[in-house]
MDAnalysis code that builds the backbone (N, CA, C; Angstrom):
import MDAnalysis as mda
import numpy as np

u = mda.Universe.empty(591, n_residues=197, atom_resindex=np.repeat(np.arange(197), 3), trajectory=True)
u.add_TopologyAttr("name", ["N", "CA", "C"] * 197)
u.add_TopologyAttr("resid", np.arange(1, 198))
u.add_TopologyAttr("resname", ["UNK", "UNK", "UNK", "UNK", "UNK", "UNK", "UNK", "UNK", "UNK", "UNK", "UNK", "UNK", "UNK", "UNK", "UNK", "UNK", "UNK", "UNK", "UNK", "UNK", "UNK", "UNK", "UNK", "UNK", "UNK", "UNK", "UNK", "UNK", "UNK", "UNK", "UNK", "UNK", "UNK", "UNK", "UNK", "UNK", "UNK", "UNK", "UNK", "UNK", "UNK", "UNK", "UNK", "UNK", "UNK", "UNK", "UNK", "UNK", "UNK", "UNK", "UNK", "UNK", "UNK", "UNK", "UNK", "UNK", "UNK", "UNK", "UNK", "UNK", "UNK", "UNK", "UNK", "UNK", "UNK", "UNK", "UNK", "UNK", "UNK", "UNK", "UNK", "UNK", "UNK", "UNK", "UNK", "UNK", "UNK", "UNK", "UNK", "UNK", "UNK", "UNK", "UNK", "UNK", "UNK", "UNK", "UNK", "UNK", "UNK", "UNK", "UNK", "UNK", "UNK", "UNK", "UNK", "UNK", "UNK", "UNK", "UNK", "UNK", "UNK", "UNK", "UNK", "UNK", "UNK", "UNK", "UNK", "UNK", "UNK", "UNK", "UNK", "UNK", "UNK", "UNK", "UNK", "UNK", "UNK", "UNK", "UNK", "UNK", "UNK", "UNK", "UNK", "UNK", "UNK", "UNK", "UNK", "UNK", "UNK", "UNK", "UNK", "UNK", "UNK", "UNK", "UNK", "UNK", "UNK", "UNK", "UNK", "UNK", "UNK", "UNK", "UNK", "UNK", "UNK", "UNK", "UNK", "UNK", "UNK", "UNK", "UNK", "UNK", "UNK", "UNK", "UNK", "UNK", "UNK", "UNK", "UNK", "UNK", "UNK", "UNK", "UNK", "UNK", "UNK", "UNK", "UNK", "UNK", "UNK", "UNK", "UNK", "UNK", "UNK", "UNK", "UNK", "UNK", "UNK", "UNK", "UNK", "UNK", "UNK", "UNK", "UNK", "UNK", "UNK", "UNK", "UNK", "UNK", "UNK", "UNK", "UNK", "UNK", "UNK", "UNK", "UNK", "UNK", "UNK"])
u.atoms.positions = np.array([
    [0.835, -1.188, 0.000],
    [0.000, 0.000, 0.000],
    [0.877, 1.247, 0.000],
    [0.335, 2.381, -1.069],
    [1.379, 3.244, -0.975],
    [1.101, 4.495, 0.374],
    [2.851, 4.898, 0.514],
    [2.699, 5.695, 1.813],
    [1.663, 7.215, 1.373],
    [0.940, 7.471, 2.588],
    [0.611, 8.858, 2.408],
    [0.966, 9.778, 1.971],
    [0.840, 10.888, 1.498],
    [1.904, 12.347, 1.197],
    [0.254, 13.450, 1.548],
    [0.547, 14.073, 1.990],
    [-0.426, 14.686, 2.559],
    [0.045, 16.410, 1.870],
    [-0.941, 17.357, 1.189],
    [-0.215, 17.919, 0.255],
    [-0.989, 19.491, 0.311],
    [-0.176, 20.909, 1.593],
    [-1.316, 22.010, 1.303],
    [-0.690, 23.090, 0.509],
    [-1.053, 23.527, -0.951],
    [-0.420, 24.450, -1.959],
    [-1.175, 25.924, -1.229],
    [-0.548, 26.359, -1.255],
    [-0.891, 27.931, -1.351],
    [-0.368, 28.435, -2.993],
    [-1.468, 29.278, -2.929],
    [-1.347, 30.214, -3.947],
    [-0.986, 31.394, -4.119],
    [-0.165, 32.013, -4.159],
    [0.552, 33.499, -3.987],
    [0.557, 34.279, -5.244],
    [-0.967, 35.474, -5.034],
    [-0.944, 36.306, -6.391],
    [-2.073, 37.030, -6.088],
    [-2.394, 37.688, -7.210],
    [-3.373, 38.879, -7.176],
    [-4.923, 38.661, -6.941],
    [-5.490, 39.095, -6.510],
    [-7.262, 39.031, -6.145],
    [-7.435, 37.733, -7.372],
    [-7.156, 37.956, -8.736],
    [-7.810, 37.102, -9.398],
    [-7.489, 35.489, -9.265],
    [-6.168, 35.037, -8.916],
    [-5.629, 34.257, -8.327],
    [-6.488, 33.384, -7.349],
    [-6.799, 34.152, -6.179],
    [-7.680, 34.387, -4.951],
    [-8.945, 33.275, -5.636],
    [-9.822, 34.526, -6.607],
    [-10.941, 33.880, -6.611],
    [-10.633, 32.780, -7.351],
    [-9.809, 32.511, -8.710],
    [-9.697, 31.311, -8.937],
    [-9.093, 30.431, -8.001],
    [-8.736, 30.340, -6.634],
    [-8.959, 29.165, -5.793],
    [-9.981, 28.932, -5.293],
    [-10.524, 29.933, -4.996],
    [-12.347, 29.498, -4.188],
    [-13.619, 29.009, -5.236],
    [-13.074, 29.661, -6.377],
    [-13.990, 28.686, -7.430],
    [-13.514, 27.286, -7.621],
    [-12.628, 26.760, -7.874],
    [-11.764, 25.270, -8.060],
    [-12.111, 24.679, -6.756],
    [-12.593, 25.212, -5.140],
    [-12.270, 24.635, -4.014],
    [-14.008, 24.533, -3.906],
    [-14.843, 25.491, -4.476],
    [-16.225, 25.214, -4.545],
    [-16.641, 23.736, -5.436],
    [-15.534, 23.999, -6.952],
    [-16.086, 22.781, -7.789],
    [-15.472, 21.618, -6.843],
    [-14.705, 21.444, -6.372],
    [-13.767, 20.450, -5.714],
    [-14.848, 19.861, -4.822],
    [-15.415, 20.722, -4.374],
    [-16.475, 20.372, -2.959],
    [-17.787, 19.442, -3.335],
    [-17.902, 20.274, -4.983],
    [-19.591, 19.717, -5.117],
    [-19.488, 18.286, -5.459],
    [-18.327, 17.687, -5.965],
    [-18.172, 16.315, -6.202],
    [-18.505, 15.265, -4.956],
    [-19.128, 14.342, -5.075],
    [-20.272, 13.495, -3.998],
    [-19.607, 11.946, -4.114],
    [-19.134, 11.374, -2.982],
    [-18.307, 10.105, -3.152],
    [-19.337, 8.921, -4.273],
    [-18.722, 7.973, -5.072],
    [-19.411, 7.017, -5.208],
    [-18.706, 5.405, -5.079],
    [-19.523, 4.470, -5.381],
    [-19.105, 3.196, -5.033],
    [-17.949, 2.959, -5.915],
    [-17.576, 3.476, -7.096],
    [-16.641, 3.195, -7.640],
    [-15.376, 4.261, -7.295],
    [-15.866, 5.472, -6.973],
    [-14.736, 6.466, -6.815],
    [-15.188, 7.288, -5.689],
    [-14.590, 6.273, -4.372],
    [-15.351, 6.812, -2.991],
    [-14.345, 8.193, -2.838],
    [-13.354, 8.522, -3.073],
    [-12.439, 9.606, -2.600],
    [-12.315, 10.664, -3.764],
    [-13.601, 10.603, -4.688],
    [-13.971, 11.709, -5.859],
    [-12.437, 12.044, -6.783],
    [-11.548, 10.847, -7.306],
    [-10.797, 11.299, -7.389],
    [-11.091, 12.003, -9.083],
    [-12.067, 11.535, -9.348],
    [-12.671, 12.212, -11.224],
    [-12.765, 14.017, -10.956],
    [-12.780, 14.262, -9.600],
    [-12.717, 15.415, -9.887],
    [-11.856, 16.591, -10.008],
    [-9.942, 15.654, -10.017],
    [-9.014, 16.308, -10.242],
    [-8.950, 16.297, -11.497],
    [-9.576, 15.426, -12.498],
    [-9.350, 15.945, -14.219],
    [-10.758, 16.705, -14.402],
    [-12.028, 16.360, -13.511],
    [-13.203, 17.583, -14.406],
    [-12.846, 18.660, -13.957],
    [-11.820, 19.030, -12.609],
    [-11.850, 20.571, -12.192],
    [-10.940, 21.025, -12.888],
    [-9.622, 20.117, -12.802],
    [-8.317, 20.995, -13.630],
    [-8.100, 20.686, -14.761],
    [-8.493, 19.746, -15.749],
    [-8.158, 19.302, -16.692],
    [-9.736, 19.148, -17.832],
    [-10.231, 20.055, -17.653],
    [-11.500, 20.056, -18.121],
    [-11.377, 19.383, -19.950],
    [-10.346, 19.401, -20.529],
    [-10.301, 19.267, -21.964],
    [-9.454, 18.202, -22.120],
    [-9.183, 17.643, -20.980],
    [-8.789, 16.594, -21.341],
    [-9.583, 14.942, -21.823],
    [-9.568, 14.085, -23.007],
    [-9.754, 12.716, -23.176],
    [-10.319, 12.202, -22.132],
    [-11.328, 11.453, -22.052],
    [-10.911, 10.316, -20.987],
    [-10.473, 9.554, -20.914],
    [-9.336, 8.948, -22.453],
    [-8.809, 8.158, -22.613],
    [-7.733, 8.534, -22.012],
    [-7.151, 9.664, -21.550],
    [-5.532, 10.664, -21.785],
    [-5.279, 9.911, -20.535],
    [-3.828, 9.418, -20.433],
    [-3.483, 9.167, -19.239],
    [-2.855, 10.553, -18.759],
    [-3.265, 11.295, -17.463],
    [-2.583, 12.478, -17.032],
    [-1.431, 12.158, -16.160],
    [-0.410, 12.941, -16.110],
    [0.519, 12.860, -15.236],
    [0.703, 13.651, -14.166],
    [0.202, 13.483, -12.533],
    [0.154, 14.386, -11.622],
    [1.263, 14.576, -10.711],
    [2.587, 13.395, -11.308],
    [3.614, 13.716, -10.566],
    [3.540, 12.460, -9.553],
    [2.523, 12.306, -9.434],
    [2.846, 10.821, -8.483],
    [1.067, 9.941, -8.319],
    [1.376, 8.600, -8.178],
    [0.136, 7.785, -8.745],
    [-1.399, 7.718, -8.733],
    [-1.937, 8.600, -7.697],
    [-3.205, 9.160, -7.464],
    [-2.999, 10.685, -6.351],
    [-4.430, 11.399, -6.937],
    [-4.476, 12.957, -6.129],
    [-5.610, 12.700, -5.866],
    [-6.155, 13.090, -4.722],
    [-7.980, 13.543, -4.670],
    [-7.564, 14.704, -3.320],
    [-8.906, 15.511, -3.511],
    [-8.993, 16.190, -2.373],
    [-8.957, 15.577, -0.837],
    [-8.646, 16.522, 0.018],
    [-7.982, 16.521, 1.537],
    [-8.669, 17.670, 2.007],
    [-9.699, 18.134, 2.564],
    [-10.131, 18.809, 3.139],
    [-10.721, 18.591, 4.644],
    [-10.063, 17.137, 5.127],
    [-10.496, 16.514, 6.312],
    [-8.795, 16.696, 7.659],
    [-7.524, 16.405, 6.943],
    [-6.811, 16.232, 7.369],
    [-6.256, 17.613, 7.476],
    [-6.521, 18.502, 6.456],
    [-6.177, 19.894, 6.239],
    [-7.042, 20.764, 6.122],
    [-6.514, 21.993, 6.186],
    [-8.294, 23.245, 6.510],
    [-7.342, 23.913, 5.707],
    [-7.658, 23.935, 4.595],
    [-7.009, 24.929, 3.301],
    [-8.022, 26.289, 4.033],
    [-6.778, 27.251, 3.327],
    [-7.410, 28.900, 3.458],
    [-8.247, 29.179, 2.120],
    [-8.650, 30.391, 2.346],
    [-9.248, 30.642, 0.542],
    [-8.449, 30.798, -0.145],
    [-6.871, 30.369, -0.534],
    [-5.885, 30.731, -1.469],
    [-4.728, 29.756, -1.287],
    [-5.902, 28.396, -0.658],
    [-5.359, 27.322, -0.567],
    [-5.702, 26.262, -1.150],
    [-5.303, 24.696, -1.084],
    [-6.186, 23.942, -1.545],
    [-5.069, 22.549, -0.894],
    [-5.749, 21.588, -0.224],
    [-5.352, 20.809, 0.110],
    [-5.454, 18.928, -1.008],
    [-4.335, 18.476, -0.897],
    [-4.973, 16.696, -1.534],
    [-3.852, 15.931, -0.516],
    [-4.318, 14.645, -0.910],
    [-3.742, 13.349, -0.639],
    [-3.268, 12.972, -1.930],
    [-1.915, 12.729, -1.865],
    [-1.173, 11.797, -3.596],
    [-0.538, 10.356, -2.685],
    [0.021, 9.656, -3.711],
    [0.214, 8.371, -2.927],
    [1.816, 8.370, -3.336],
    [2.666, 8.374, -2.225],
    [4.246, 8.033, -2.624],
    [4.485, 9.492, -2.495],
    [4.350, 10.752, -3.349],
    [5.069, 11.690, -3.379],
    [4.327, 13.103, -3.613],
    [5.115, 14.118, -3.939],
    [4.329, 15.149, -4.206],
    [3.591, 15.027, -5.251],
    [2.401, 15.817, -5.975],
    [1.967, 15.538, -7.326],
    [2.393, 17.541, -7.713],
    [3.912, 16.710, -8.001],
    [4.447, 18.003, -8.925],
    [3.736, 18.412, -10.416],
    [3.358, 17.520, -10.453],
    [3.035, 18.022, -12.211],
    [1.960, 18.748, -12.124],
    [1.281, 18.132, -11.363],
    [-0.256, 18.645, -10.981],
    [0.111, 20.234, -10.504],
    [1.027, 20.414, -9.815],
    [1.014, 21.957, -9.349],
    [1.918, 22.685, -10.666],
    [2.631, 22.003, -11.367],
    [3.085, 22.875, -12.763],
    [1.948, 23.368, -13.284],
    [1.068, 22.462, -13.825],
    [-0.099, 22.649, -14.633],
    [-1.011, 23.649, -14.176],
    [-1.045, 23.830, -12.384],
    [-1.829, 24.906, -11.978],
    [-1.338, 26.061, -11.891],
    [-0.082, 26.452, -11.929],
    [1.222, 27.054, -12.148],
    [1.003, 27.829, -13.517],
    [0.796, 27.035, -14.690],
    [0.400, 27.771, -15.825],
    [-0.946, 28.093, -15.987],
    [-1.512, 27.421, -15.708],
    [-3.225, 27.823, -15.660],
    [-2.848, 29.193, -14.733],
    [-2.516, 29.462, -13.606],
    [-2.534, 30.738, -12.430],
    [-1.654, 32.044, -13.199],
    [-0.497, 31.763, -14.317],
    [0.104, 32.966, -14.553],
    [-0.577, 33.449, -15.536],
    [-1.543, 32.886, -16.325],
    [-2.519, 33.935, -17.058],
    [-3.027, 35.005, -16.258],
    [-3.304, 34.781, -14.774],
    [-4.068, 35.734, -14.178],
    [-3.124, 37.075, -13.373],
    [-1.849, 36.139, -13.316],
    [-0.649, 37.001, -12.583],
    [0.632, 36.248, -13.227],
    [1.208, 37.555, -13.581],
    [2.454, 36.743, -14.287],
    [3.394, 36.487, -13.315],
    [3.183, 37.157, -11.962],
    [4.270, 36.607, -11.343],
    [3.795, 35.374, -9.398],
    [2.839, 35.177, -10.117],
    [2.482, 33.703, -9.247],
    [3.006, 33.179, -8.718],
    [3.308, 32.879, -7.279],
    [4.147, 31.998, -6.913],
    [2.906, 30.735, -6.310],
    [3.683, 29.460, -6.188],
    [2.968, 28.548, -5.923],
    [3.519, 27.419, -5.561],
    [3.318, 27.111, -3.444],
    [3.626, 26.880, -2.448],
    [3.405, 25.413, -1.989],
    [3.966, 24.495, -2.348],
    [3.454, 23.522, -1.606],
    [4.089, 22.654, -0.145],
    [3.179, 22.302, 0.986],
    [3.745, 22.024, 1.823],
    [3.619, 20.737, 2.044],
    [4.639, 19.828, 2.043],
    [4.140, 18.310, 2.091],
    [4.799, 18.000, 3.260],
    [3.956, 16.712, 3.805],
    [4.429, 15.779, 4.584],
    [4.229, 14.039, 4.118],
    [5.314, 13.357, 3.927],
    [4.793, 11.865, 3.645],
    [4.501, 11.237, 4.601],
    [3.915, 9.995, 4.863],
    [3.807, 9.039, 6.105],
    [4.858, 8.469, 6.394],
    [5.827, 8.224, 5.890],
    [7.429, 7.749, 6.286],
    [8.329, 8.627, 7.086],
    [7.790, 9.918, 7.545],
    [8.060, 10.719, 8.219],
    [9.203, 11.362, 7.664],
    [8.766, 11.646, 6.506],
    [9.452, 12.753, 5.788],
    [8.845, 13.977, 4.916],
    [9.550, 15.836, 5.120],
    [8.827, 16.302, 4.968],
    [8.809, 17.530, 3.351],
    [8.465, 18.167, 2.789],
    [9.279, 19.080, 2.489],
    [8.232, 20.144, 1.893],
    [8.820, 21.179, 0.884],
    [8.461, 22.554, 0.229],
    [8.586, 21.855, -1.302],
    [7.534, 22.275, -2.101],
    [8.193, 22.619, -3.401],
    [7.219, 23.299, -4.102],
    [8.722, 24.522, -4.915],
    [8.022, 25.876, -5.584],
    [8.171, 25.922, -6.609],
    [7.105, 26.595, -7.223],
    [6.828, 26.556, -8.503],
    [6.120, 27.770, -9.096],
    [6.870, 28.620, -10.185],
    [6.712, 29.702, -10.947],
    [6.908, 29.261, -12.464],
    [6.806, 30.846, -13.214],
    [6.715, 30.790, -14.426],
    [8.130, 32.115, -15.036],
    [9.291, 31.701, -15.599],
    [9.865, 32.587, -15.971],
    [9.882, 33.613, -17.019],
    [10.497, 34.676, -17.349],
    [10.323, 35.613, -18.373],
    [10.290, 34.642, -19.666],
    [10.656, 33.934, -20.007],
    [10.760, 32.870, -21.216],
    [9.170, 31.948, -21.421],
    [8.849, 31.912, -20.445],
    [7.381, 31.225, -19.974],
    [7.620, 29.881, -19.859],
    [8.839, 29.898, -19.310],
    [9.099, 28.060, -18.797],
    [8.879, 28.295, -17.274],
    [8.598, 26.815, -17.022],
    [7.873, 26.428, -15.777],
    [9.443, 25.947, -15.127],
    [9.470, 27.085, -13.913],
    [11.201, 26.770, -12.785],
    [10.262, 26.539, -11.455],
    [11.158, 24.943, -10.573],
    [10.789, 24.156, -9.980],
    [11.941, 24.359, -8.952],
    [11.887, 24.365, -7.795],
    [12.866, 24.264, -6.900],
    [12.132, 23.374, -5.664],
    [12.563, 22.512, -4.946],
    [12.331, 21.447, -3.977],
    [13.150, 21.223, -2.897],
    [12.215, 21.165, -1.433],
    [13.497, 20.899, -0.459],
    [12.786, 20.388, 0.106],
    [13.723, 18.812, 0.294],
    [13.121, 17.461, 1.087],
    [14.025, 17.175, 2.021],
    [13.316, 16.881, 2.789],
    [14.090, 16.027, 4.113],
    [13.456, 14.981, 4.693],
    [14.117, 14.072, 5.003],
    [13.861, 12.446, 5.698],
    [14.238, 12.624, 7.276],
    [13.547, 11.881, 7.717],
    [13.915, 11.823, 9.477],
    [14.312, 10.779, 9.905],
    [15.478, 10.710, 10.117],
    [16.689, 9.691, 10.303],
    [16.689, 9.259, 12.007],
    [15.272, 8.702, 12.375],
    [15.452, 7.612, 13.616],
    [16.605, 7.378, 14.290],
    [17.272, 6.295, 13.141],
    [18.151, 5.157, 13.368],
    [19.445, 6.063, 13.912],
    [19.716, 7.131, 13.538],
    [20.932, 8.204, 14.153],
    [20.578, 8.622, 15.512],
    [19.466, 9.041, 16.138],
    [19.122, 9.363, 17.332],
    [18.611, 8.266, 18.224],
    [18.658, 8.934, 19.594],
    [18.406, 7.558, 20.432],
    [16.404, 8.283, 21.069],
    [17.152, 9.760, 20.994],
    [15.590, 9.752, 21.231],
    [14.743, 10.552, 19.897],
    [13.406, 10.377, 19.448],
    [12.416, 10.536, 18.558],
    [12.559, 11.793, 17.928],
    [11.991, 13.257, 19.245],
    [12.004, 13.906, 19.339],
    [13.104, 15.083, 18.789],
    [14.720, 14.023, 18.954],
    [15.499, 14.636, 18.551],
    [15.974, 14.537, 16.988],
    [15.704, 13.634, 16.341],
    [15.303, 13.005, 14.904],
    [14.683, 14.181, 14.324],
    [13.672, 14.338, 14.792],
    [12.652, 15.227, 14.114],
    [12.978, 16.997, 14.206],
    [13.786, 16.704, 15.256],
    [14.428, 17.976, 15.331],
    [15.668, 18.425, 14.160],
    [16.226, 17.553, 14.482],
    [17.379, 17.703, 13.272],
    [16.542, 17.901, 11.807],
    [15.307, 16.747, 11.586],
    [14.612, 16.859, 9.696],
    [14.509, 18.509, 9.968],
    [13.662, 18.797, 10.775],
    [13.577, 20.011, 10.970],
    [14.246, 21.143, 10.496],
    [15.645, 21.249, 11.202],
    [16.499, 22.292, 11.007],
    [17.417, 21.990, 9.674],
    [17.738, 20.337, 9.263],
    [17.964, 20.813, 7.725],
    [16.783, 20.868, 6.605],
    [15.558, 20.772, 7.245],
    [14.192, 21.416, 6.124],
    [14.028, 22.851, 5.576],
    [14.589, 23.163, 7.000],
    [14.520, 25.024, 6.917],
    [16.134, 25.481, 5.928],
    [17.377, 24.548, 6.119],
    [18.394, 25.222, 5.787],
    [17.583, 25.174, 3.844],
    [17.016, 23.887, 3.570],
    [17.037, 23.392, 2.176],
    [15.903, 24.055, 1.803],
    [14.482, 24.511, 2.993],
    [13.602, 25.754, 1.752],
    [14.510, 27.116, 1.333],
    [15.257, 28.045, 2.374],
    [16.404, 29.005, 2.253],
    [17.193, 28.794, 0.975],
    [17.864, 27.428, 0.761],
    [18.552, 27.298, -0.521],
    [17.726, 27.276, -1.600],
    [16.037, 26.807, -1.533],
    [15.008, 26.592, -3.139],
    [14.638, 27.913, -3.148],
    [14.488, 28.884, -2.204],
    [13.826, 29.854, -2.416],
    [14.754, 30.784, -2.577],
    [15.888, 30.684, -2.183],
    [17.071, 31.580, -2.886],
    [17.696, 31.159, -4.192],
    [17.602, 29.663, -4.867],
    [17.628, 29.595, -6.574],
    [16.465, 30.022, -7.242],
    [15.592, 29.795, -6.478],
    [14.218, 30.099, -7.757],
    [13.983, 31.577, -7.574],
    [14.435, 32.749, -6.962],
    [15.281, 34.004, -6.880],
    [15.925, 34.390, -7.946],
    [17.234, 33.711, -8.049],
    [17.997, 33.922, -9.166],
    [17.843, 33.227, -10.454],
    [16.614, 32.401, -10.292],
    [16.334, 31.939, -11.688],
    [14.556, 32.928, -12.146],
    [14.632, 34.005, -11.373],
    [13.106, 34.243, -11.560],
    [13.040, 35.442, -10.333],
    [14.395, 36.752, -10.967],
    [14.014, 37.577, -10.160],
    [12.968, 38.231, -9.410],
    [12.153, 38.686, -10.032],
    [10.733, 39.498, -9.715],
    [10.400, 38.073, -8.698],
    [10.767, 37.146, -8.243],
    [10.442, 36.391, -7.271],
    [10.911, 37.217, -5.880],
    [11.658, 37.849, -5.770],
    [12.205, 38.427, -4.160],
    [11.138, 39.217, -3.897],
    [10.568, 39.792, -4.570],
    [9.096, 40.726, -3.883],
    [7.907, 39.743, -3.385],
    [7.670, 39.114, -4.724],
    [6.651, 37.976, -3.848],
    [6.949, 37.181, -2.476],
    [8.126, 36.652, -2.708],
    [8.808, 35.699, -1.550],
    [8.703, 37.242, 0.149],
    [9.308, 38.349, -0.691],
    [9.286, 39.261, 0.859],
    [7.865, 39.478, 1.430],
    [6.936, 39.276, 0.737],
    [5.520, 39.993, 0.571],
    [4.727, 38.510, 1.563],
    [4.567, 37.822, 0.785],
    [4.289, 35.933, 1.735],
    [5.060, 35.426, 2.483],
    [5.983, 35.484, 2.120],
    [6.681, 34.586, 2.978],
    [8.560, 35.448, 4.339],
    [7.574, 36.274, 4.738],
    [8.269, 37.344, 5.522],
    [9.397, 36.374, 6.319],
    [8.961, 34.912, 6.829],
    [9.488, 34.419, 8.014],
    [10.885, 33.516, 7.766],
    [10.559, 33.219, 6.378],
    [11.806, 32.436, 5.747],
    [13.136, 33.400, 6.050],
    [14.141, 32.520, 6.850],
    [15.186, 33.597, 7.311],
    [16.334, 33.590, 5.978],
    [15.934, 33.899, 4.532],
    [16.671, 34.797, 3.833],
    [17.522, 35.327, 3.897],
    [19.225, 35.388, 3.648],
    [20.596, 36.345, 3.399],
    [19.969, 37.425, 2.681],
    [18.942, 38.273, 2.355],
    [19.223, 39.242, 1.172],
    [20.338, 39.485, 0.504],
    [20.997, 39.629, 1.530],
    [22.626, 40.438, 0.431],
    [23.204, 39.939, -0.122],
    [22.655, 38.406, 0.509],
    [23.764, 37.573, -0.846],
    [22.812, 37.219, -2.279],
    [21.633, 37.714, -2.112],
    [21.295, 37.984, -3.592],
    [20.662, 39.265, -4.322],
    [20.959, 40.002, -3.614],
    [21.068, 41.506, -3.850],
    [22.320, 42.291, -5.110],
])
């Protein structure tokens, strides 16, 4: 059985941004479990993938997505899922380009945790070229090194934070006009400025 990944994106951008999450989190909602697809997962291709086949095999980055609105309390400029094994990166590229029509400079946040007790960030924008730049910072919690739990989790911890600092300072220099957004959301990330100033 595959491990959990438990998955909450924020969306970082302008009012229109905004409402296109509370519309996607309304359609997300109206979908009603059934005997064949108790965890509504048909409604990650009718909400985001409206033109797609039903033959098309989609690629979400990892082997199933459905909504999570039980384990997580998404904001209005949020949106929570469950994927199985890993992040569903692709799935947030794709919303990534769907979101910079509305703001060209979108940023888009995801916070994961797997059930193997490992955790991480991964960000995702759109550059002046209109290619899709990806930066990721994972960390595993290494038990078997500590004698007590607590301190395991402490350590994933403090190299989680060194490795979002390093994604959010490349996807910076790969996607300037990112340092305003990043100062604007994400105030708490302890950032060098000067070393990319």
């Amino acid at each position: 059985m595959a491990d959990t990944c438990w998955n909450l994106i924020s969306f970082y951008g302008n009012e229109k941004v905004v409402e296109q999450i509370k519309q996607w989190q309304s359609r997300l909602d109206s979908f009603k479990p059934t005997e064949e697809d108790a965890y509504c997962m048909r409604a990650i291709r009718d909400v985001f993938y409206p033109d797609a086949k039903l033959t098309e095999n989609l690629d979400y980055g990892s082997k199933w997505v459905h909504q999570d609105t039980d384990a997580l309390s998404p904001e209005d400029y949020q949106l929570g899922f469950q994927s199985a094994w890993s992040s569903p990166d692709e799935l947030q590229k794709h919303l990534t380009v769907i979101l910079h029509k509305l703001d060209a400079n979108v940023l888009v946040e995801n916070v994961f945790s797997i059930e193997n007790r490992s955790e991480g960030y991964v960000y995702t924008t759109i550059n002046s070229k209109g290619e899709i730049c990806i930066q990721t910072a994972y960390a595993e919690c290494s038990y078997d090194e500590f004698d007590d739990s607590e301190d395991a989790e402490e350590d994933m911890e403090e190299r989680l934070a060194e490795y979002q600092i390093e994604a959010l300072s490349d996807l910076i220099i790969e996607v300037p006009p990112m340092a305003a957004v990043i100062k604007k959301y994400l105030p708490h990330v302890d950032i060098d400025w000067s070393q990319l100033e």
